[in-house]
C-alpha positions as CSV (number, residue, x, y, z in Angstrom):
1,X,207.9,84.1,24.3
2,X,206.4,86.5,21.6
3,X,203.3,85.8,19.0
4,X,205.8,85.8,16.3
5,X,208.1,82.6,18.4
6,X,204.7,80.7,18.9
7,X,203.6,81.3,15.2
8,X,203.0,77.3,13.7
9,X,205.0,76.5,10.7
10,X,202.1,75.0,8.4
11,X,203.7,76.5,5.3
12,X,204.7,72.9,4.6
13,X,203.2,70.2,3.1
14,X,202.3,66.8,5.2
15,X,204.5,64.5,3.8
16,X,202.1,61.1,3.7
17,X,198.2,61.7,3.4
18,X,196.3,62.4,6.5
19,X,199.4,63.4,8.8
20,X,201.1,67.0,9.1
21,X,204.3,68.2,10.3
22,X,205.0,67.9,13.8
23,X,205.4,71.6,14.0
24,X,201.7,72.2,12.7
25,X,200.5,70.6,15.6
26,X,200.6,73.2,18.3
27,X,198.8,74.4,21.8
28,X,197.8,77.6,22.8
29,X,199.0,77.3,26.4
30,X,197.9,79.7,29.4
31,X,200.6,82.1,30.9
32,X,199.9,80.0,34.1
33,X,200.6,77.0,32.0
34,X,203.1,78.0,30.1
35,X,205.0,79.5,33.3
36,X,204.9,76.1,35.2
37,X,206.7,74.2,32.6
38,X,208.8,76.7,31.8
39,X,210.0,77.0,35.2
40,X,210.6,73.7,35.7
41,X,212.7,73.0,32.7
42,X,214.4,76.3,33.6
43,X,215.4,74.4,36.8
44,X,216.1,70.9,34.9
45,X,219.1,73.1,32.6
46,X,220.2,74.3,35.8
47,X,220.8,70.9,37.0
48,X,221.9,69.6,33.9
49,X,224.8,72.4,33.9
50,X,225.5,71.4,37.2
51,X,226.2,67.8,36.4
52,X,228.7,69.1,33.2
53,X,230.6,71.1,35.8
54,X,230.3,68.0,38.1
55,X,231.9,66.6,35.4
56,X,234.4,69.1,34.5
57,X,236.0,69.0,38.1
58,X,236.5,65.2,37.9
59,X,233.9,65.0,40.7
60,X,233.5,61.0,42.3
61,X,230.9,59.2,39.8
62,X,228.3,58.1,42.6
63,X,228.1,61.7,43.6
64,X,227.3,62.9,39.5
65,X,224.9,60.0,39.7
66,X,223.2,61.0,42.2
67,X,222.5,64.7,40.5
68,X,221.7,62.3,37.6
69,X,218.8,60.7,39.2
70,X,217.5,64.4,40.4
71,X,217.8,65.5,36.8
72,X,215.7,62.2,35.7
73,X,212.9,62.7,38.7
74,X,212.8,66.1,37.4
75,X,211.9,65.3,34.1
76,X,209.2,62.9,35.3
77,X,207.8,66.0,37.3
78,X,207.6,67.9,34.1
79,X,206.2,65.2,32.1
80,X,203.2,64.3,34.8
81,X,202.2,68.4,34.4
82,X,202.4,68.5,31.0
83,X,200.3,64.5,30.7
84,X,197.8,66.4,33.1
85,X,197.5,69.5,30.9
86,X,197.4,67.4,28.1
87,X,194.1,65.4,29.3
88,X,192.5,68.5,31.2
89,X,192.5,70.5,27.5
90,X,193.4,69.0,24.5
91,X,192.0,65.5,25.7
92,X,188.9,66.6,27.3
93,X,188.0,69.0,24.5
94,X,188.1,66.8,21.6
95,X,185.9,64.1,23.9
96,X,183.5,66.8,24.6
97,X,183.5,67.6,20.9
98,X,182.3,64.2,20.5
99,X,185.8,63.2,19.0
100,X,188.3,60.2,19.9
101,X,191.5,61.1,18.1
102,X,193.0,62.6,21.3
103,X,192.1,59.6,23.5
104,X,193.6,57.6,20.9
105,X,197.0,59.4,20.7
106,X,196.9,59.4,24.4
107,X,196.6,55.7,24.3
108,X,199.2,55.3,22.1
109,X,201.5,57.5,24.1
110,X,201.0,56.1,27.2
111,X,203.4,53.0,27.1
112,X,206.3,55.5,25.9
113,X,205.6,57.5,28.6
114,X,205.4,54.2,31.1
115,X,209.1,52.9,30.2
């Protein structure tokens, strides 16, 4: 991905006091980091393509389901590296910058995340 792809888009303004746009909220991820999630959702479209052809072919529903629950287990997998990332950097540096806000959101996001 190039700067110019990564570049925020805080041109706007925050539509209620004291939030801003989703897409002003942004990471600066490592190529290490950026690589492992990209690779695994790389793999997750694969799948994904695989079930539409699955489903294409008129292939037997317990064997689609089946690629359905790898595709889910998948998307757990990505979710627990990018909750880790999450804590080990944007977590852990606002608590060592003496802020909560980070904690907070996690706390918040946690249940969503637990369903």
């Amino acid at each position: 991905m190039t700067d110019a792809e990564k570049k925020p888009c805080c041109a706007t303004e925050p539509a209620e006091k004291d939030t801003a746009p989703s897409c002003c909220r942004h990471k600066d991820r490592t190529p290490e980091e950026y690589r492992a999630l990209a690779n695994r959702l790389s793999r997750i479209e694969g799948q994904v393509r695989g079930i539409r052809a699955m489903l294409d072919k008129d292939v037997y529903c317990a064997d689609i389901l089946v690629q359905v629950a790898a595709v889910n287990a998948a998307l757990n997998g990505f979710s627990k590296e990018l909750l880790g990332q999450h804590i080990r950097t944007c977590v852990a540096d606002d608590l060592r910058a003496g802020g909560t806000q980070k904690l907070d959101e996690l706390l918040q996001l946690l249940p969503r995340l637990m369903k």
